[in-house]
C-alpha positions as CSV (number, residue, x, y, z in Angstrom):
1,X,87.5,97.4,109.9
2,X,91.1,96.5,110.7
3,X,94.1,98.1,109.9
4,X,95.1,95.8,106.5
5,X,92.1,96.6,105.5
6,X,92.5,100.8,106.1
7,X,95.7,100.6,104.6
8,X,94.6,101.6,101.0
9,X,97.7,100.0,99.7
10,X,96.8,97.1,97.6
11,X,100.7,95.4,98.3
12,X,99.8,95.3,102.3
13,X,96.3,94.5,101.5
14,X,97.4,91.2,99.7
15,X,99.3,89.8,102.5
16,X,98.2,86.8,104.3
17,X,96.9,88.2,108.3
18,X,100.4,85.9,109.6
19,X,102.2,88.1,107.0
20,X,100.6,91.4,108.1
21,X,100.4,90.9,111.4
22,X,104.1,90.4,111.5
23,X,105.1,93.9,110.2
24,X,101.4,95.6,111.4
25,X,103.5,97.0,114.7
26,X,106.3,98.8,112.9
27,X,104.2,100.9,110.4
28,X,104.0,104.4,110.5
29,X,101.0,106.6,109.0
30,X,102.9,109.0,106.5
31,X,102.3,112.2,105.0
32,X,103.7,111.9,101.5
33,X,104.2,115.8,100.2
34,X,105.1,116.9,96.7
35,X,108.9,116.0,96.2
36,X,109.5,114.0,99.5
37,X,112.9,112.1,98.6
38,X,112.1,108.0,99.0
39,X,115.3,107.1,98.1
40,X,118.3,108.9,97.2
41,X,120.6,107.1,94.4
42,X,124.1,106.0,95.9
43,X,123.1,106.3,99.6
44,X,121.6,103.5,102.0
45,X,117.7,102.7,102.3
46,X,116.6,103.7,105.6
47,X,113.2,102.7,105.2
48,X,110.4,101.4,102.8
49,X,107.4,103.5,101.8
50,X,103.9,101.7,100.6
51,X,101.8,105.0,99.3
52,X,98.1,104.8,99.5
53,X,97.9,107.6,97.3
54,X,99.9,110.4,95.2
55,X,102.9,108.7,92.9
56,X,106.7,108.2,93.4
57,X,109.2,108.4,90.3
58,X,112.1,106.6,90.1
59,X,114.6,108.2,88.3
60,X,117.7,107.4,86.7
61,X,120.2,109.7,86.5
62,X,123.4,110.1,84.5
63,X,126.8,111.4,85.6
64,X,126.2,114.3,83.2
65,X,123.1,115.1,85.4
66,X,121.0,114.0,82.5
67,X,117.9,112.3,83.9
68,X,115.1,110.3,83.1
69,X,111.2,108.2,84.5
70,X,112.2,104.5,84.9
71,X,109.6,103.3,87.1
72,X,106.1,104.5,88.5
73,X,105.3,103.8,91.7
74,X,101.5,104.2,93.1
75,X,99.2,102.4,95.8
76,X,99.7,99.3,94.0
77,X,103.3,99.2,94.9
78,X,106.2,100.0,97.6
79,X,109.8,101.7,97.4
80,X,113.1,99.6,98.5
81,X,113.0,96.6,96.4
82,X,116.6,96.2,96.5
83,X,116.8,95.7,99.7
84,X,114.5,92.7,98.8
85,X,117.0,91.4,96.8
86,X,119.7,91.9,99.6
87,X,120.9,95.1,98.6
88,X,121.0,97.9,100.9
89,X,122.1,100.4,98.9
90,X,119.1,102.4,96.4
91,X,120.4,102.9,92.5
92,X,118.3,105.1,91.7
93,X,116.1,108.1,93.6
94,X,112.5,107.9,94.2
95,X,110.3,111.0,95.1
96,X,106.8,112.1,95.4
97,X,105.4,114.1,91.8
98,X,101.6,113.8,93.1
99,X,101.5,114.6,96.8
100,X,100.0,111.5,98.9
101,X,99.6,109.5,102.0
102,X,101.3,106.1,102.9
103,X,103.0,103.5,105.5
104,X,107.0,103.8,106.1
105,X,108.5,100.4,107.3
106,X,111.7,100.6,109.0
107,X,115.1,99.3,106.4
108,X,115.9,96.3,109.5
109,X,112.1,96.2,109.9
110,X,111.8,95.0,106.2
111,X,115.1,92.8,106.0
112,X,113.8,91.0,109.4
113,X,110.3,90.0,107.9
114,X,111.7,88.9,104.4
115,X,114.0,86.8,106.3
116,X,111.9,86.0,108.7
117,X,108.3,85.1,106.7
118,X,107.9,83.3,103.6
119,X,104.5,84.3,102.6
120,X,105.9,88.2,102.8
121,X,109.0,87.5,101.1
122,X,106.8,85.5,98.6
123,X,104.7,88.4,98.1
124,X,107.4,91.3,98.0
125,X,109.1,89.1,94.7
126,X,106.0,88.9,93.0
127,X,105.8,92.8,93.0
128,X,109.4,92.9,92.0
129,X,108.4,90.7,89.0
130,X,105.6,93.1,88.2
131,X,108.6,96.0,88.5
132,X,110.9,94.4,86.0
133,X,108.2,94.3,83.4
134,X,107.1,97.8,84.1
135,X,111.0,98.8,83.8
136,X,111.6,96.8,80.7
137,X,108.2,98.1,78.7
138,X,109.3,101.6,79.9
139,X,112.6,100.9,78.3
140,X,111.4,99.6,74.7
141,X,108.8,102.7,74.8
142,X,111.6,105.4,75.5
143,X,113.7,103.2,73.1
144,X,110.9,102.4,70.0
145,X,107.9,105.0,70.4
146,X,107.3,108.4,69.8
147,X,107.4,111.2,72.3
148,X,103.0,111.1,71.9
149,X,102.9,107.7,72.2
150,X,104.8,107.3,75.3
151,X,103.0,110.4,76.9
152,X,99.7,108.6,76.5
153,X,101.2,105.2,78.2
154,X,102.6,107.2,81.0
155,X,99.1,108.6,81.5
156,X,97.4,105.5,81.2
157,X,99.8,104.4,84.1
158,X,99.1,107.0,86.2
159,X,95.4,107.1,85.7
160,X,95.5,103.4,87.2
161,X,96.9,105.0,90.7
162,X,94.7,107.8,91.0
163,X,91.3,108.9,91.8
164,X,89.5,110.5,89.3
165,X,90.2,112.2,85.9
166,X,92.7,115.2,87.2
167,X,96.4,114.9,87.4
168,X,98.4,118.2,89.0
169,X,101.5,117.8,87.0
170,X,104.1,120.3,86.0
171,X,105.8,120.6,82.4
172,X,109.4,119.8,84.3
173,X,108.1,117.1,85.5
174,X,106.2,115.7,82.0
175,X,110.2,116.3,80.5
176,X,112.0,114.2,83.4
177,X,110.0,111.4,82.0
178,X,109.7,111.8,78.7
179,X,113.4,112.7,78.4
180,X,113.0,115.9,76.0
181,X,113.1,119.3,76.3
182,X,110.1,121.5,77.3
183,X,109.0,122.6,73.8
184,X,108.4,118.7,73.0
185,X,106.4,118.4,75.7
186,X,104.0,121.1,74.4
187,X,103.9,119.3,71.3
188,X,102.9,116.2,72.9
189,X,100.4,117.8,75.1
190,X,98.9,119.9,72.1
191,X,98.7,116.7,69.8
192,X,96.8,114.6,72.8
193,X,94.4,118.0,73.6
194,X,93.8,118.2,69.5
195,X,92.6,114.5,69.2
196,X,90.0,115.4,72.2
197,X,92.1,112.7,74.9
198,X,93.2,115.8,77.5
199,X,92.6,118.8,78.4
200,X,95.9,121.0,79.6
201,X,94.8,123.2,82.6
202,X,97.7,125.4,84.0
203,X,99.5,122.7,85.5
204,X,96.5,120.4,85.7
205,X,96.1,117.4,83.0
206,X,92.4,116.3,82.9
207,X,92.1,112.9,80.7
208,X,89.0,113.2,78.7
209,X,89.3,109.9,76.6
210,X,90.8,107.1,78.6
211,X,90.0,104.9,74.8
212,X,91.8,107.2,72.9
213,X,95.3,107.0,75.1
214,X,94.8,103.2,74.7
215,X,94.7,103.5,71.2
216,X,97.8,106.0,71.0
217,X,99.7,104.0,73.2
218,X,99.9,101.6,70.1
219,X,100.5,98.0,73.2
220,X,102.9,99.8,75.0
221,X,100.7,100.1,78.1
222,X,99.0,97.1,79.5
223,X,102.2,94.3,79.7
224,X,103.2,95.2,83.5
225,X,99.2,95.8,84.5
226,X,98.7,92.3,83.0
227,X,101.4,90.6,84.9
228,X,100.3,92.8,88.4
229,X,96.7,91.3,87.2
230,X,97.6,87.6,87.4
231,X,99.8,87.7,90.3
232,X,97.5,89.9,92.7
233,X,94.4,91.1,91.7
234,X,93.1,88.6,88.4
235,X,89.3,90.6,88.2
236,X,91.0,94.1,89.1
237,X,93.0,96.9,86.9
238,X,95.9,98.0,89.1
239,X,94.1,100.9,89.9
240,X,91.2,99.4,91.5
């Protein structure tokens, strides 16, 4: 088995071999621990993460230090997009809320094979078009749906990039991207445990019924999975 196909992220794994081979010498195995900083909002990229596991947030933040979930990152995905786009400079922070492993590429690294290879750069803007429809569905949820409803698509999401039923997350975290308070994330979590989708296990969310978060999320989950679908993986979920 080569390395592309160890990798366990599905980004590398869809890379041609020329396109692989010609970052395969500058990636580094990574831990990814609980609330390792990706990217830091306001300062330069210094290098591009691809998780095989765990998931990165990306966060928006306000002046007021008032901050919220934009973006979901998982083994389907990388960090450092803007650099991509020729932009060295991260707008927003990224860090780990379910502890992982990955590859770290180098900033120049990166820059050099978008430059340098079509088929990568080619791949890299597809996942960025996948991003912009994850960041705009997440927008009209926060904007249009209930605090329930948008818990259930952010579970759906994260279900995708996991293994298995259990997901170790904290009440903080479930607030930073809902954007409310902690006592409306207790309602949310109560109303999803009461309709038999979760069960709430000190600091441990176990999805029970996968159907019924579908149902609550009322279309505001599946937009970004289908476009991941068609431009990666057409017979796969992006959790596959």
């Amino acid at each position: 088995m080569d390395m592309k196909s160890q990798a366990c992220n599905q980004l590398l794994a869809s890379l041609t071999s020329d396109a692989f081979a010609r970052i395969q010498p500058d990636l580094v195995a990574m831990d990814l621990p609980l609330r390792k900083q990706l990217e830091t909002a306001g300062a330069q990229i210094q290098h591009v993460y691809f998780p095989s596991s765990g998931l990165a947030s990306v966060v928006a933040r306000s002046r007021s230090l008032q901050q919220i979930e934009v973006g979901l990152i998982g083994r389907e995905g990388m960090t450092g997009l803007s650099l991509a786009l020729g932009e060295g400079c991260a707008r927003h922070s990224a860090y780990m809320q379910l502890a992982g492993e990955g590859w770290r590429l180098g900033a120049q690294e990166f820059t050099q094979a978008i430059q340098e290879s079509r088929s990568f750069r080619d791949t890299i803007l597809h996942y960025a078009q996948t991003m912009m429809v994850q960041l705009s569905s997440t927008a009209l949820a926060n904007g249009r749906q209930s605090i329930e409803r948008r818990l259930a698509r952010w579970l759906l999401m994260a279900h995708d990039r996991v293994d298995g039923d259990c997901l170790a997350l904290t009440h903080e975290f479930l607030g930073v991207m809902l954007g409310v308070r902690r006592p409306g994330v207790t309602a949310a979590l109560k109303h999803l445990h009461d309709q038999g989708m979760l069960d709430n296990q000190r600091g441990r969310l176990i999805i029970t019924s996968r159907a019924g978060l579908e149902e609550l999320a009322d279309g505001s989950y599946g937009m970004a999975e289908a476009e991941y679908r068609r431009l990666f993986v057409p017979s796969a979920p992006v959790g596959a």
